[in-house]
C-alpha positions in Angstrom: 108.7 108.6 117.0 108.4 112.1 115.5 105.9 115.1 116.7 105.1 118.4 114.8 103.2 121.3 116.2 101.8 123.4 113.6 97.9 124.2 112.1 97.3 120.6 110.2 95.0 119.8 107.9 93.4 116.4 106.9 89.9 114.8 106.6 86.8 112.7 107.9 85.3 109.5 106.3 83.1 111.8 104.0 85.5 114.5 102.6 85.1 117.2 104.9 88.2 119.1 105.9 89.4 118.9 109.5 91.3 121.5 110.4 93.2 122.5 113.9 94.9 126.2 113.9 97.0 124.7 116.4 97.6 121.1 116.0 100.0 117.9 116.8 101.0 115.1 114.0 102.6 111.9 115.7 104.9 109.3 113.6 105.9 106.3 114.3 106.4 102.6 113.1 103.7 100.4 112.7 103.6 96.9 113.5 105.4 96.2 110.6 107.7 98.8 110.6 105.9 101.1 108.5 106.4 105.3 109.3 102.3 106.0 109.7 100.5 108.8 111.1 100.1 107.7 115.0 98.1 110.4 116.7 96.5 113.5 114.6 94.3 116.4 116.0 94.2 119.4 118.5 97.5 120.1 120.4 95.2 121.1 123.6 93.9 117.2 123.4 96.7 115.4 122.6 99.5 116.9 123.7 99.8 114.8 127.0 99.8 111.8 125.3 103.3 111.5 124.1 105.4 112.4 127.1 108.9 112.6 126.3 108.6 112.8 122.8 110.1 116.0 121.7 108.1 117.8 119.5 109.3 120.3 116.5 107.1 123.1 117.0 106.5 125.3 113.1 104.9 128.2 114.0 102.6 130.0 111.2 103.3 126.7 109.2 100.5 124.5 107.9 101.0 120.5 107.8 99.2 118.6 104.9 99.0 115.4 103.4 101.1 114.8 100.5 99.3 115.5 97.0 98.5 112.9 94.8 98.8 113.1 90.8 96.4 110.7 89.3 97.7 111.2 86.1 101.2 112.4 84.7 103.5 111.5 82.0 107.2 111.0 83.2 108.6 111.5 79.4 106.7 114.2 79.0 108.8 116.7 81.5 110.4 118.5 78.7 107.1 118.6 76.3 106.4 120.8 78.9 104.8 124.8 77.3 105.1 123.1 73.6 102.2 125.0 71.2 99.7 123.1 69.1 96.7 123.1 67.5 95.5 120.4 69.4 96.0 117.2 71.1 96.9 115.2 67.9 99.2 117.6 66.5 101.0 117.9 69.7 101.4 114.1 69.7 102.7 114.0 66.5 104.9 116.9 66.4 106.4 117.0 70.1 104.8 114.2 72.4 106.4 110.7 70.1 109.6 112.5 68.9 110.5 113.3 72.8 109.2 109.8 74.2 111.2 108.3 71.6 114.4 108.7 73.4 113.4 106.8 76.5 114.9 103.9 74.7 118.3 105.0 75.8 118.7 103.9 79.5 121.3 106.8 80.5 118.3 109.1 79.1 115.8 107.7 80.3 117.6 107.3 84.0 118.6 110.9 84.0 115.1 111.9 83.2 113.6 110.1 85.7 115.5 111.9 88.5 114.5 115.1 87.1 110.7 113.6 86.9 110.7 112.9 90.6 112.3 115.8 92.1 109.7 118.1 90.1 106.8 116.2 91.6 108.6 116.7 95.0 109.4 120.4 94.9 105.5 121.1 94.3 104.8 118.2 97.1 103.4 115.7 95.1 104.1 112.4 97.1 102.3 109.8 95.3 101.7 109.6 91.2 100.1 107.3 88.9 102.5 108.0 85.9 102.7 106.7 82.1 106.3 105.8 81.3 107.4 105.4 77.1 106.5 102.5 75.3 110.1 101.6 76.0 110.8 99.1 79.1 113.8 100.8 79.9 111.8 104.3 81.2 109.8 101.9 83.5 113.1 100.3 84.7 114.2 104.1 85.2 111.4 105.2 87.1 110.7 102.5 89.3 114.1 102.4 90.4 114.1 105.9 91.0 111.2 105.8 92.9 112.3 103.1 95.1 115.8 104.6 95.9 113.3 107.8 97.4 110.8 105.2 99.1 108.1 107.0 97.2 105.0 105.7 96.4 104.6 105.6 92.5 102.5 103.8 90.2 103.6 103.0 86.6 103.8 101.8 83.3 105.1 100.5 80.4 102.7 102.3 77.4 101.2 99.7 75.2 100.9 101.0 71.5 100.9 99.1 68.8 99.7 100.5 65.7 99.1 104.5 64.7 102.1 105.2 66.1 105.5 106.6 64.3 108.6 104.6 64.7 110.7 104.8 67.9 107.5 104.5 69.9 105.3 101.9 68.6 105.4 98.3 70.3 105.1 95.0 69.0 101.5 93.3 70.4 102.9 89.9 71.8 106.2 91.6 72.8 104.6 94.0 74.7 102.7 91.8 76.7 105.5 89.8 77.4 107.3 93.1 78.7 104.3 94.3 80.6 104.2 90.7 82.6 108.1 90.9 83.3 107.8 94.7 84.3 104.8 93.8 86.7 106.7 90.9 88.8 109.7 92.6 88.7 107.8 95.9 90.1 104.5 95.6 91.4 104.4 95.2 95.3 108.5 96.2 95.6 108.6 98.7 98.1 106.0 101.2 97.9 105.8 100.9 94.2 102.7 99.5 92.0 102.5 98.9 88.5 99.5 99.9 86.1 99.2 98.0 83.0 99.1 100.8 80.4 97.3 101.0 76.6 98.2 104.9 75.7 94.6 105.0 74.5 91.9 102.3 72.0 93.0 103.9 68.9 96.8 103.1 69.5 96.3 99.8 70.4 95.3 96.7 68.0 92.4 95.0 69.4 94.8 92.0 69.9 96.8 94.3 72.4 93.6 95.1 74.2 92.9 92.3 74.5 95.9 90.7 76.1 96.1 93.7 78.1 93.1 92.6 79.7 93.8 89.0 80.3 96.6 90.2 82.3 94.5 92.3 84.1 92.3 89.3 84.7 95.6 87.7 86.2 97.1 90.0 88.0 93.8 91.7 90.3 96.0 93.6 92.1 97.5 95.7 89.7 96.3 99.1 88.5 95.1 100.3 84.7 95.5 103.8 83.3 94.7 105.1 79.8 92.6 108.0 78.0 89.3 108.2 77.0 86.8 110.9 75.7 89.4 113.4 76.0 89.1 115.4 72.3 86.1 115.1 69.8 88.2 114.1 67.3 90.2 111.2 68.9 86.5 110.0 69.6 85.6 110.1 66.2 88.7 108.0 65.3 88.0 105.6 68.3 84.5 104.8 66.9 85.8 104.2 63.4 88.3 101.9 64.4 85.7 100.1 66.9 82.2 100.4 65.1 80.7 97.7 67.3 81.4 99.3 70.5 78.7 101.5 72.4 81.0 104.2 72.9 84.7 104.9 73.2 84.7 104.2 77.0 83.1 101.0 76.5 85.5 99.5 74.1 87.6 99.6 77.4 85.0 97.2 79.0 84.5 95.0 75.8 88.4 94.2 76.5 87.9 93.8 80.3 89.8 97.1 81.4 86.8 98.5 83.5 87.0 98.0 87.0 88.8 98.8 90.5 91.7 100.7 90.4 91.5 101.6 86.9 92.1 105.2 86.1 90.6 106.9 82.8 92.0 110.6 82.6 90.3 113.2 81.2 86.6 111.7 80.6 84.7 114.9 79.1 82.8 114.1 76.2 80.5 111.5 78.5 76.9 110.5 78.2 75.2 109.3 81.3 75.7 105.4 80.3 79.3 106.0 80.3 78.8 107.6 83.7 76.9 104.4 84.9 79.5 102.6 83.7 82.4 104.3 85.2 80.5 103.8 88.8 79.6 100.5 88.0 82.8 98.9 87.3 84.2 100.9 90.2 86.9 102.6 87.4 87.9 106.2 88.1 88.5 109.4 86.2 91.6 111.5 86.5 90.5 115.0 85.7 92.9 117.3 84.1 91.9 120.6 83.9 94.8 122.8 82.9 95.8 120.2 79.6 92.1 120.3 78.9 91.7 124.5 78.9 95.5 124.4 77.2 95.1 121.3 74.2 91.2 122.8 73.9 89.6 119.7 74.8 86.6 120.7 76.6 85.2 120.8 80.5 85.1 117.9 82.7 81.5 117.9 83.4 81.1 118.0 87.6 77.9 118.4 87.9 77.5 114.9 85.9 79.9 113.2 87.8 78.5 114.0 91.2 74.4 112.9 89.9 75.5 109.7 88.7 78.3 109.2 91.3 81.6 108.3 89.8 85.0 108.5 91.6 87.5 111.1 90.4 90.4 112.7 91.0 93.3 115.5 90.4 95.8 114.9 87.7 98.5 117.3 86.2 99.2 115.1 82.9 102.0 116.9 82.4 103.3 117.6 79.6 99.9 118.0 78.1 99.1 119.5 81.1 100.9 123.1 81.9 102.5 122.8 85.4 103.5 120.5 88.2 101.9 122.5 90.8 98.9 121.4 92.6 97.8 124.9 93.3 97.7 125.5 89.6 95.4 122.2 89.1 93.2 123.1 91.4 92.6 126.5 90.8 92.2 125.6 87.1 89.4 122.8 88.0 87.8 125.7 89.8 87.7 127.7 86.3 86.1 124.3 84.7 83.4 124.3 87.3 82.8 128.4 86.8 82.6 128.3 83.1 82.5 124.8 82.0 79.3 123.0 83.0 75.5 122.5 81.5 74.6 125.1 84.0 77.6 127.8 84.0 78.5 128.8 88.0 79.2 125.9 89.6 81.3 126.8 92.2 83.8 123.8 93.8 84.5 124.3 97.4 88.3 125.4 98.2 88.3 122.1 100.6 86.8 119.4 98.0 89.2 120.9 95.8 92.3 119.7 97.6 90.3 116.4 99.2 90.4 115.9 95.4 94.1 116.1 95.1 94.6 114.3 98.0 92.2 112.0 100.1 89.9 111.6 97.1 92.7 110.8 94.8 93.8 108.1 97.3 90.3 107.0 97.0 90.1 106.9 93.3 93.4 104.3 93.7 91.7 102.5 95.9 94.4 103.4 98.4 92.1 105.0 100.6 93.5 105.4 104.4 96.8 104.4 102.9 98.0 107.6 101.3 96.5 111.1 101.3 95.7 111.8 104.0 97.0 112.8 108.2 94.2 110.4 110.0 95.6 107.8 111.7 97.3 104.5 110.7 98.2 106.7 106.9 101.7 106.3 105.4 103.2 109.6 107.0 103.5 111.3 103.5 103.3 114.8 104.7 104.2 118.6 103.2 105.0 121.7 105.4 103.3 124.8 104.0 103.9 128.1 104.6 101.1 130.3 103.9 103.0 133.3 104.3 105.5 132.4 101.3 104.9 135.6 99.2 104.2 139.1 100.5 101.0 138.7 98.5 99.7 135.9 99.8 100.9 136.8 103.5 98.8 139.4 103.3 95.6 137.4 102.4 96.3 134.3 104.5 96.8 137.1 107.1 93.0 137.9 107.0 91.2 134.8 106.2 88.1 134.3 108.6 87.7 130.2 107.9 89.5 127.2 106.7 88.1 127.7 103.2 89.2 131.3 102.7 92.4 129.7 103.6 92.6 127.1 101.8 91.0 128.9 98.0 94.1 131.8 99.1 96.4 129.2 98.8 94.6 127.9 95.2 94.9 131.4 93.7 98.0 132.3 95.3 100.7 129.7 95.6 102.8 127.9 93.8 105.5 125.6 94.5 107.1 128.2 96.7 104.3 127.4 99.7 105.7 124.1 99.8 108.5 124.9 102.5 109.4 120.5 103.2 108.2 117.5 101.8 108.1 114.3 104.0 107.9 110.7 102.0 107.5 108.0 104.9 107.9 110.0 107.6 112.0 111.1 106.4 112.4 114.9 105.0 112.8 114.3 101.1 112.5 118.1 100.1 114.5 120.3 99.6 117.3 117.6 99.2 118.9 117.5 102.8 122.4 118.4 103.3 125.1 116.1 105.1 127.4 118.0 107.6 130.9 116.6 106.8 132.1 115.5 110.7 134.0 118.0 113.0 137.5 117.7 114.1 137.7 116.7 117.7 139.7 119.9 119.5 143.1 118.8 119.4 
């Protein structure tokens, strides 16, 4: 068993942040052997407990539960900061030529270390990531993943028509693929597997429509795509599926709307889409900073919340403009000033990180599992120090509650308030060094 002593951070049954200026996280194996969270909460209450367990104490250090990324695109690491017009454009002229590559497995292996040691640096634990369309990047990244013991969801894109070659698929062969790459993957280690269409207008209705027999067979498994992310993607959607309500619903009309299915970016919704997303149980992954950078529009929050679907953080990198967190969720909190029918909505510093974190978890329906320090939770876990620049020393230093706190470290930080990063209870970041072994004295 493990023990920290430093402020923590986690959160209650409904959201609400918990914080103890002066707390104690506990590790140790469950009945299966599993590093979880064992005892979490003040120091003063608990710290009796555990007698004989020694205890790293980190003073002026904040622990947190690990961020989750509900939506990021592992080829997409060096599309990174590439200008466009928009979100078509981009595809055409950087997104396909750079996924393209993925076919080659040396590439795609290199890349997917590179992939996972940027969501580690800025403490991102858990991801729901699209791979190529090529089976090899899944290969890559799953393999990857498990060699870190990181929870990671992912898969193999489905596209099948609109696309250039070097990326596009062919329908029954990639159905085949996605069935071998979900019992080769799916439940190995800590890893899942999301069955993937890149969005409707990519895929043939035949792919669609395999795609959801397999989800149909496989229950278990997760679904990402896109929807309503660009005015004129919906426009195309709606050509190429007249009979459909809406763009979202062409999803359903193919069976791809339920539990632990993830729909990133979601702006351009009516309320029956809405209805629909909470119905089925589906979730959205809300990207803010490739929304304000692609010129897509605002993820409406205020609609969300009166209708009552689940959503979550993603960076969707490379559309998106940074790895970090911090930059995610200070960019949401622009959406939410400027972006809504009624202009000032103002998203609480601590809903803004349950969103990256315990509400993400929930969107995956891996709620109590990841993202969070309660408790019998996989002891994902990030040491923060609030004090990281002289700038944000100096505001932290003055912060008179948990959410002046927590919206200093929005505006503020970056990657550089992420001091250690802790995937199943074993530090994972920054890389740790091996001593070589000392000489006995002669």
């Amino acid at each position: 068993m493990q023990a920290f002593r430093a402020a923590l951070l986690r959160f209650d049954d409904h959201g609400t942040a918990v914080f103890d200026e002066d707390g104690l996280l506990v590790i140790g194996p469950d009945a299966h052997g599993t590093p979880v969270v064992r005892a979490a909460g003040a120091w003063s209450a608990l710290a009796g407990n555990f007698p004989g367990i020694a205890v790293e104490h980190l003073p002026d250090r904040i622990l947190a539960p690990g961020f989750i990324d509900l939506h990021v695109h592992f080829p997409q690491t060096d599309v990174i900061g590439s200008p466009a017009d928009g979100l078509l454009p981009w595809l055409e002229h950087y997104t396909f030529p750079h996924e393209s590559r993925f076919a080659e497995v040396a590439h795609a292996a290199g890349m997917a270390e590179v992939f996972l040691d940027e969501l580690l640096r800025h403490g991102v634990t858990t991801a729901l990531a699209f791979a190529s369309s090529h089976p090899a990047s899944v290969d890559a990244l799953m393999g990857a993943a498990a060699q870190r013991n990181m929870r990671l969801i992912g898969g193999k894109v489905l596209q099948d028509r609109h696309s250039p070659d070097g990326v596009r698929d062919d329908t029954e062969q990639s159905l085949i693929d996605t069935e071998a790459l979900i019992r080769r993957w799916h439940g190995q280690k800590r890893l899942g597997y999301a069955i993937t269409p890149r969005f409707a207008p990519s895929c043939s209705p035949a792919q669609l429509r395999g795609a959801g027999e397999l989800a149909a067979r496989y229950p278990d498994v997760w679904i990402q795509s896109h929807v309503a992310e660009n005015r004129d993607e919906i426009l195309w959607a709606r050509e190429l599926f007249p009979d459909a309500r809406s763009y979202l619903a062409v999803y359903d009309d193919f069976g791809l709307m339920r539990g632990r299915a993830i729909y990133a970016h979601c702006i351009h919704f009516d309320d029956d889409d809405r209805a629909l997303m909470r119905d089925s149980g589906a979730a959205a992954a809300v990207c803010p900073t490739s929304n304000l950078f692609l010129g897509s529009g605002f993820f409406d929050y205020e609609g969300a919340e009166r209708v009552g679907f689940r959503h979550g953080l993603g960076s969707d990198v490379g559309g998106g403009t940074s790895f970090s967190p911090f930059h995610t969720m200070l960019a949401a909190y622009y959406v939410g000033r400027e972006g809504q029918t009624k202009p000032g909505l103002s998203l609480a510093p601590a809903r803004l990180w349950w969103q990256h974190t315990a509400g993400a978890a929930k969107a995956l329906g891996l709620d109590g599992v990841v993202g969070n320090l309660q408790p019998g939770c996989e002891a994902d876990f990030v040491v923060l120090n609030p004090r990281a620049t002289p700038l944000l020393a100096r505001r932290t230093g003055h912060a008179r509650t948990v959410d002046e706190l927590l919206f200093a470290l929005i505006v503020l930080g970056d990657e550089r308030v992420v001091e250690r990063v802790h995937v199943a209870g074993v530090p994972t970041w920054p890389t740790p060094t091996i001593e070589p072994p000392r000489r006995a004295a002669a």
